[in-house]
NUVOBA-711433 format. One record per residue (C-alpha): y, z, x; residue in one letter; residue number from 0. Coordinates in pm, whole numbers, always signed. Example, Ala and Ser with C-alpha at 12.3 -4.5 7.8 and 13.67 -1.06 7.14 Angstrom:
2
      Y      Z      X r   k
   -450   +780  +1230 a   0
   -106   +714  +1367 s   1
end
This chain:
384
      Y      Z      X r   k
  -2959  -2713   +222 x   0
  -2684  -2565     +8 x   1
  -2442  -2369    +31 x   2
  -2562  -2040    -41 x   3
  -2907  -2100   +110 x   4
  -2708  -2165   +468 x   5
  -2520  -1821   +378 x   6
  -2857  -1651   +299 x   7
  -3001  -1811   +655 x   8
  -2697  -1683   +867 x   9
  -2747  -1377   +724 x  10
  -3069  -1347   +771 x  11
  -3054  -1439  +1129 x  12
  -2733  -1146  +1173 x  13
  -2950   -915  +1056 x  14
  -3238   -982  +1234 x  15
  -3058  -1025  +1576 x  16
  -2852   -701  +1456 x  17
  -3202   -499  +1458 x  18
  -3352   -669  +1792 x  19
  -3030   -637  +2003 x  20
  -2718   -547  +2085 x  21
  -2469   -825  +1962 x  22
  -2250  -1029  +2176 x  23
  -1928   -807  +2314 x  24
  -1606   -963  +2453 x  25
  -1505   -874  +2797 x  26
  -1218  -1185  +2793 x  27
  -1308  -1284  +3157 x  28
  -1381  -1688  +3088 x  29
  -1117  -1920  +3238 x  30
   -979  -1987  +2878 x  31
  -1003  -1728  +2519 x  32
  -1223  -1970  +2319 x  33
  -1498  -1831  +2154 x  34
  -1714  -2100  +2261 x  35
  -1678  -2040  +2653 x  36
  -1986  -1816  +2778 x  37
  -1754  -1616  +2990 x  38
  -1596  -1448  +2729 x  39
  -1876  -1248  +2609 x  40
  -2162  -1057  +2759 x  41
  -2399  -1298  +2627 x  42
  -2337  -1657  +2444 x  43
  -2204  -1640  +2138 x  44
  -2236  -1924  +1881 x  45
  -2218  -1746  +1547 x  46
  -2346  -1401  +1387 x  47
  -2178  -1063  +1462 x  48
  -1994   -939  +1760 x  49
  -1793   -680  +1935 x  50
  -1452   -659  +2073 x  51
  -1504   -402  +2407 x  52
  -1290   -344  +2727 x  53
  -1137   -663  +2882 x  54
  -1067   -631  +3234 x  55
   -730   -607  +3413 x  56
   -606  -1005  +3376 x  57
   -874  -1108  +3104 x  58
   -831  -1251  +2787 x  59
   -677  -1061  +2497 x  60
   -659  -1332  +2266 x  61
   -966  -1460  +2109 x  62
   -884  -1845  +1947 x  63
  -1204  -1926  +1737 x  64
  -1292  -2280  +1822 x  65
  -1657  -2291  +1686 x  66
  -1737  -2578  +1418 x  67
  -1774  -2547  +1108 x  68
  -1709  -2225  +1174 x  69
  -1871  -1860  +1187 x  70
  -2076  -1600   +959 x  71
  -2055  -1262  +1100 x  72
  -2166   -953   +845 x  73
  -1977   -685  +1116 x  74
  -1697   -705  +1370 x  75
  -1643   -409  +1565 x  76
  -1350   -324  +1803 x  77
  -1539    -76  +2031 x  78
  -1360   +232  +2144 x  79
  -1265    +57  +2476 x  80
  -1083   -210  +2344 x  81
   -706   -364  +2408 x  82
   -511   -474  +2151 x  83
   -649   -819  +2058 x  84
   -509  -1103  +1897 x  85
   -796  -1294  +1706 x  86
   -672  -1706  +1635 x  87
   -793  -2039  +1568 x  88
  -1061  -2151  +1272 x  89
  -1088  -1869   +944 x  90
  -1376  -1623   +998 x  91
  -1596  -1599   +691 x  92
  -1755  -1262   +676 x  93
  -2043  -1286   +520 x  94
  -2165   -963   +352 x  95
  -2581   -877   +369 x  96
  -2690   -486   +375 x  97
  -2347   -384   +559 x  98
  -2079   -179   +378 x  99
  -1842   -174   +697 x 100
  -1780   -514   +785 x 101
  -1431   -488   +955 x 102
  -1444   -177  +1205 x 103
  -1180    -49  +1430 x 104
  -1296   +205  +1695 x 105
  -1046   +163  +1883 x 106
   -704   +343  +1933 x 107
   -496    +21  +1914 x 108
   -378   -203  +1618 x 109
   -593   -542  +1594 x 110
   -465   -873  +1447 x 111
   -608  -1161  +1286 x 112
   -379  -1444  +1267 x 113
   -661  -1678  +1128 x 114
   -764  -1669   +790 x 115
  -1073  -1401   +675 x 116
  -1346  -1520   +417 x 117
  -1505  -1245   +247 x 118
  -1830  -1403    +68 x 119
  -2089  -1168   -102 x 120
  -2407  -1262   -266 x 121
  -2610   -962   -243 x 122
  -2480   -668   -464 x 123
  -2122   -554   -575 x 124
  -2088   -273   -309 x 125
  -1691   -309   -197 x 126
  -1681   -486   +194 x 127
  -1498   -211   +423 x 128
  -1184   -227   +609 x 129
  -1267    +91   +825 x 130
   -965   +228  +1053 x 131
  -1163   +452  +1232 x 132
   -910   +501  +1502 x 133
   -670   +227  +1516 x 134
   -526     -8  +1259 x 135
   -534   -386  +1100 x 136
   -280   -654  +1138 x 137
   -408   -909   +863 x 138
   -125  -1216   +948 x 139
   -383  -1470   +825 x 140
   -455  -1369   +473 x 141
   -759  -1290   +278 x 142
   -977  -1544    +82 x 143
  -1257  -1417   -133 x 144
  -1525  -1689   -155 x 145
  -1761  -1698   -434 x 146
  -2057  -2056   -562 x 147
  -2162  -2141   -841 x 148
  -2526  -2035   -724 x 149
  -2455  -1682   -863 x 150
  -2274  -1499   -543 x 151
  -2082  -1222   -693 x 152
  -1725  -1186   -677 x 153
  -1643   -960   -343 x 154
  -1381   -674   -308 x 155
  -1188   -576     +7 x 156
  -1152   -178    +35 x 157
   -987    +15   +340 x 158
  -1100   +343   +388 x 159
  -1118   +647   +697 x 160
   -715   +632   +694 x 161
   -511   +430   +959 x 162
   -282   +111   +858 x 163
   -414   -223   +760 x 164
    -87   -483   +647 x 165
   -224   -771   +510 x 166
    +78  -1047   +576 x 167
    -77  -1343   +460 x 168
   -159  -1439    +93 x 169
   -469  -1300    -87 x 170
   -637  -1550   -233 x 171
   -987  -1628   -446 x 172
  -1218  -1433   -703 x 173
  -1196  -1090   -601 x 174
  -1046   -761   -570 x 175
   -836   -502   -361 x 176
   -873    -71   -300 x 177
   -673   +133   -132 x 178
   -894   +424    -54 x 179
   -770   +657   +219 x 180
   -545   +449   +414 x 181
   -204   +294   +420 x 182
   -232    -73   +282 x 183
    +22   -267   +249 x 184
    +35   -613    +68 x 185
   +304   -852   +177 x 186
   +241  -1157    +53 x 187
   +250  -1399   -257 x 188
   -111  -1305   -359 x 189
   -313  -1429   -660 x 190
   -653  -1273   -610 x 191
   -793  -1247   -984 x 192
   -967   -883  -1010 x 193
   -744   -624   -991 x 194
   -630   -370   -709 x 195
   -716    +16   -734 x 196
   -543   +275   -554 x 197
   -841   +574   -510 x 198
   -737   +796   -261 x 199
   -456   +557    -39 x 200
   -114   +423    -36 x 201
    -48   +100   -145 x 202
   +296    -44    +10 x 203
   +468   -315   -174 x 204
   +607   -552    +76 x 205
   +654   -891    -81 x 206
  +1003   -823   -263 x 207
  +1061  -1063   -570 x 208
   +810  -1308   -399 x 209
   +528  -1362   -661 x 210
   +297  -1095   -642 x 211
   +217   -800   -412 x 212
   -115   -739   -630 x 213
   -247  -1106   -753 x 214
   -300  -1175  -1104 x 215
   -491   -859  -1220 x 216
   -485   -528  -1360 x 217
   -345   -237  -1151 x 218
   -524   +147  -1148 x 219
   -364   +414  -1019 x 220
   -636   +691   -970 x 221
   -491   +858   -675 x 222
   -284   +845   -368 x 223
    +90   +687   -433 x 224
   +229   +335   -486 x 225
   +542   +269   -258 x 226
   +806     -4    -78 x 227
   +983   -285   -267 x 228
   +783   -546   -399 x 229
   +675   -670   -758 x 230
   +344   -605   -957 x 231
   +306   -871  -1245 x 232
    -27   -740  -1355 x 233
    -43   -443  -1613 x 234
    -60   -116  -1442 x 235
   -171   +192  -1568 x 236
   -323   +552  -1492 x 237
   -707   +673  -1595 x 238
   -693   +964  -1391 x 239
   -535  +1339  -1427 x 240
   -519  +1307  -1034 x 241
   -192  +1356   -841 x 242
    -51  +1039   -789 x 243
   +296   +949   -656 x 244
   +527   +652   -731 x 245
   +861   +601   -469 x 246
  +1016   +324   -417 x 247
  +1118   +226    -56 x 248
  +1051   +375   +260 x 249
  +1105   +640   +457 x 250
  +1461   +685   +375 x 251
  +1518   +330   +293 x 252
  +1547   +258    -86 x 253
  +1375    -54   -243 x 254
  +1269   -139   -597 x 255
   +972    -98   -741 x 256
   +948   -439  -1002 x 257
   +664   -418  -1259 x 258
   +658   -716  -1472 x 259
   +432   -587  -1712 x 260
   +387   -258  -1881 x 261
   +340    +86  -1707 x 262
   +158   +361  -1882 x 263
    +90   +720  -1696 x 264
   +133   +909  -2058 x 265
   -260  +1098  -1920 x 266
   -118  +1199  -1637 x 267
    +10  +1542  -1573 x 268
    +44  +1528  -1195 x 269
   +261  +1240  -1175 x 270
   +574  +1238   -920 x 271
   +848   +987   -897 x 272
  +1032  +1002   -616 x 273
  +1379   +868   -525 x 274
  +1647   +790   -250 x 275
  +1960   +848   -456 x 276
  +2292   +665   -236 x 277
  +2553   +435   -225 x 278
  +2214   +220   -329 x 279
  +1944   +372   -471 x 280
  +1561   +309   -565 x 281
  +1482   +180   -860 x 282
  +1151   +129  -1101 x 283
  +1234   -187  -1282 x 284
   +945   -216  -1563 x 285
  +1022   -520  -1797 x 286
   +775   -453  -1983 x 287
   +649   -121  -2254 x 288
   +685   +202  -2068 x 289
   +458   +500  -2149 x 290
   +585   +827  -2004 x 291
   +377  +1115  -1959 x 292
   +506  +1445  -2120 x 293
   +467  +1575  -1791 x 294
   +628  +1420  -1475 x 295
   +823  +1555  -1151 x 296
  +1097  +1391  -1045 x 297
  +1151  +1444   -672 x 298
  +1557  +1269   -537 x 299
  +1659  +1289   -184 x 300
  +2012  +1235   -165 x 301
  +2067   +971   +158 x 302
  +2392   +784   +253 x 303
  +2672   +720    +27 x 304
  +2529  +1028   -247 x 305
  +2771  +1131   -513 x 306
  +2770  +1265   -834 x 307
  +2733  +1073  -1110 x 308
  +2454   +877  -1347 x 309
  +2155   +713  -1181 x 310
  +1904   +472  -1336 x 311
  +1591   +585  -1207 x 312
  +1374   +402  -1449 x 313
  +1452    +53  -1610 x 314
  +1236    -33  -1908 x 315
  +1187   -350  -2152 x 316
  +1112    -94  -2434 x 317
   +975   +245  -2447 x 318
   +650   +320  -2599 x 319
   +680   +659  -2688 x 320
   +934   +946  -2705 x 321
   +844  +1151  -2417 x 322
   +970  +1491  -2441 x 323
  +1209  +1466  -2082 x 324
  +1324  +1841  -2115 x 325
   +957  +1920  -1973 x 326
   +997  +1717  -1655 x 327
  +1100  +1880  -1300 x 328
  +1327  +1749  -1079 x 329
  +1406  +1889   -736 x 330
  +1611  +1771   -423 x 331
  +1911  +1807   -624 x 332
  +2171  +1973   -401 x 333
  +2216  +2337   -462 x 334
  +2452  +2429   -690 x 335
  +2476  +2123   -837 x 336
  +2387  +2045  -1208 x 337
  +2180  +1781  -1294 x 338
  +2046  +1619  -1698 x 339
  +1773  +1374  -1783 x 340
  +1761  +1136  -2026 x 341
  +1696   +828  -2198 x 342
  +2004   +589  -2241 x 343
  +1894   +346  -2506 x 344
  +2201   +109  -2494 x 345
  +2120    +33  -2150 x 346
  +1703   +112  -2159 x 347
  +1670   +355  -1911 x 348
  +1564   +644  -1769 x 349
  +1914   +847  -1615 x 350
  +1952  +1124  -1385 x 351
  +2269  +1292  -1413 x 352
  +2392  +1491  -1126 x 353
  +2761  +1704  -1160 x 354
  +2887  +2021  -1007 x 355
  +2856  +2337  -1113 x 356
  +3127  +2415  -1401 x 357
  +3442  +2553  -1218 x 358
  +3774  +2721  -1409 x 359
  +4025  +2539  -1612 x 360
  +4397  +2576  -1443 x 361
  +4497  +2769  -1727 x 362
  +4229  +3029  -1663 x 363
  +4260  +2965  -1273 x 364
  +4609  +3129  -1305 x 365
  +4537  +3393  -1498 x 366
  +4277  +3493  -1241 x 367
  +4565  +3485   -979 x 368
  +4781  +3700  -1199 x 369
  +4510  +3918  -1229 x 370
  +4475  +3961   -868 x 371
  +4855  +4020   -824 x 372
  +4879  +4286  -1049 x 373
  +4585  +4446   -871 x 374
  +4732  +4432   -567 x 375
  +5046  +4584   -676 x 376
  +4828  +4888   -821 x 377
  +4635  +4891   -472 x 378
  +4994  +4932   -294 x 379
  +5170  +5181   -512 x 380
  +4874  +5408   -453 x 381
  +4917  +5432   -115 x 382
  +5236  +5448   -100 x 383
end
């Protein structure tokens, strides 16, 4: 039997035992935390789908699969009762039937894979869902998407229902990545082939200068914002008129946004780059063509080490158009200070100048004194 036909029997069997019963839960009370020991679970598990539910005081929070060749569950579920648990041992390929949620967190507590997850999908191109309902993901293991040659079609990972899911380990295979309503941050050197999408998240570069946060592909930015310090090497671009944001760092902690590519947003009319502006400052390092939007605000929060002066906001390998910068908004500047943007072509960048409001020359600053003197003097002699 091939490949595929095993992954079309497994399935097949998940989904029948998925309609017949309730699926195996762990409880964590067997004298070890392999999958394989009966004890664990509320009734044997050898391979299919399962739940994570309420361990008792003493049992087993960390689950090492131990099961050869391995296991083909459609849906894991952490119930609402569940600890924190620590899932090890052998990579978990999650096989994906009729299910659109295969990786569910009820649960008010973060949940971590340290193994490896296999997405495989041979039945339609519907995205396999990372749902946060409650808690979040700690992916330490990585991502592989797993496709044959028999035809299975190339699967995509997309997090959704808010929550936190940080993928650690590399993303690997024929596949792609969306962000759609939840924090997701990639932190590895990934090289995943078809693209990422942000629809309705955050997507948190975390990788630095290693590689690629985003794989080999092409980046959308539809809506949500793109954030943290990490490097893109795929071309990135906007299709929407959505609001989208793009900030480099975190929290108040500046980082660099690297783009080795181009970076067009020129549709976009709700665009908003934010930066920390400090003794060291974000940045949004695009090697390759920029496109600017006529339209962009340009939100600065001034954090330690802030003084006036010229700040490259934008670095660029060449510009693609001549964006009309007078029609951009920046706030966060402190009040009463003045502040210019522009586009410094000897060193190809974007620059936000911030100075203080003009004050007198000396010259004039003493004639203002005499001024006052000579009004005092007329103040006195009238009441004398």
């Amino acid at each position: 039997m091939g490949f595929k036909a095993n992954i079309l029997a497994a399935a097949a069997v998940v989904a029948a035992a998925s309609t017949a019963m309730a699926v195996p839960t762990w409880t964590g009370g067997g004298a070890d935390d392999n999958f394989s020991t009966a004890g664990n679970w509320t009734s044997a598990y050898s391979n299919g789908s399962f739940d994570f539910g309420a361990v008792s005081a003493g049992g087993n929070t960390t689950a090492n699969n131990n099961i050869s060749p391995g296991i083909n569950p459609s849906v894991i579920t952490f119930l609402a009762g569940a600890p924190a648990m620590t899932v090890t041992g052998q990579s978990i390929q999650i096989v994906f039937a009729t299910f659109n949620d295969t990786l569910v967190n009820q649960s008010s507590f973060t949940q971590t894979f340290d193994n490896q997850l296999q997405f495989f999908n041979y039945n339609n191109t519907i995205p396999l869902g990372i749902n946060n309902i409650s808690g979040n993901f700690n992916l330490n293991g990585g991502v592989n998407f797993r496709t044959d040659a028999d035809g299975g079609h190339s699967p995509s990972i997309q997090t959704v229902n808010g929550g936190v899911v940080n993928i650690a380990g590399a993303v690997t295979g024929t596949g792609g990545v969306i962000a759609n309503g939840s924090l997701l941050t990639l932190g590895g050197n990934n090289t995943y082939t078809n693209g990422t999408i942000v629809a309705g998240g955050d997507l948190a570069l975390a990788n630095g200068s290693n590689g690629s946060a985003t794989g080999t592909g092409s980046v959308t930015l539809q809506s949500g914002g793109l954030i943290g310090n990490g490097t893109i090497t795929g071309a990135t671009a906007t299709n929407t008129n959505n609001a989208f944001t793009i900030a480099p760092g975190s929290g108040a902690t500046p980082g660099t946004i690297t783009i080795s590519n181009s970076l067009n947003f020129s549709g976009n009319s709700n665009m908003t780059l934010g930066f920390d502006l400090g003794s060291t400052s974000s940045l949004l390092d695009v090697t390759g063509a920029l496109t600017l939007g006529n339209t962009a605000k340009v939100a600065v929060t001034p954090i330690a080490g802030f003084a006036l002066g010229t700040y490259h906001l934008i670095n660029y390998g060449t510009l693609a158009n001549a964006a009309d910068l007078s029609t951009w908004t920046v706030s966060g500047v402190p009040v009463g200070d003045n502040y210019a943007l522009s586009n410094n072509t000897l060193n190809n960048s974007i620059d936000l100048t911030i100075s203080s409001a003009s004050v007198p020359e000396p010259a004039s600053l003493g004639l203002l004194g005499a001024g006052a003197a000579a009004l005092l003097i007329v103040r006195r002699r009238k009441t004398a």
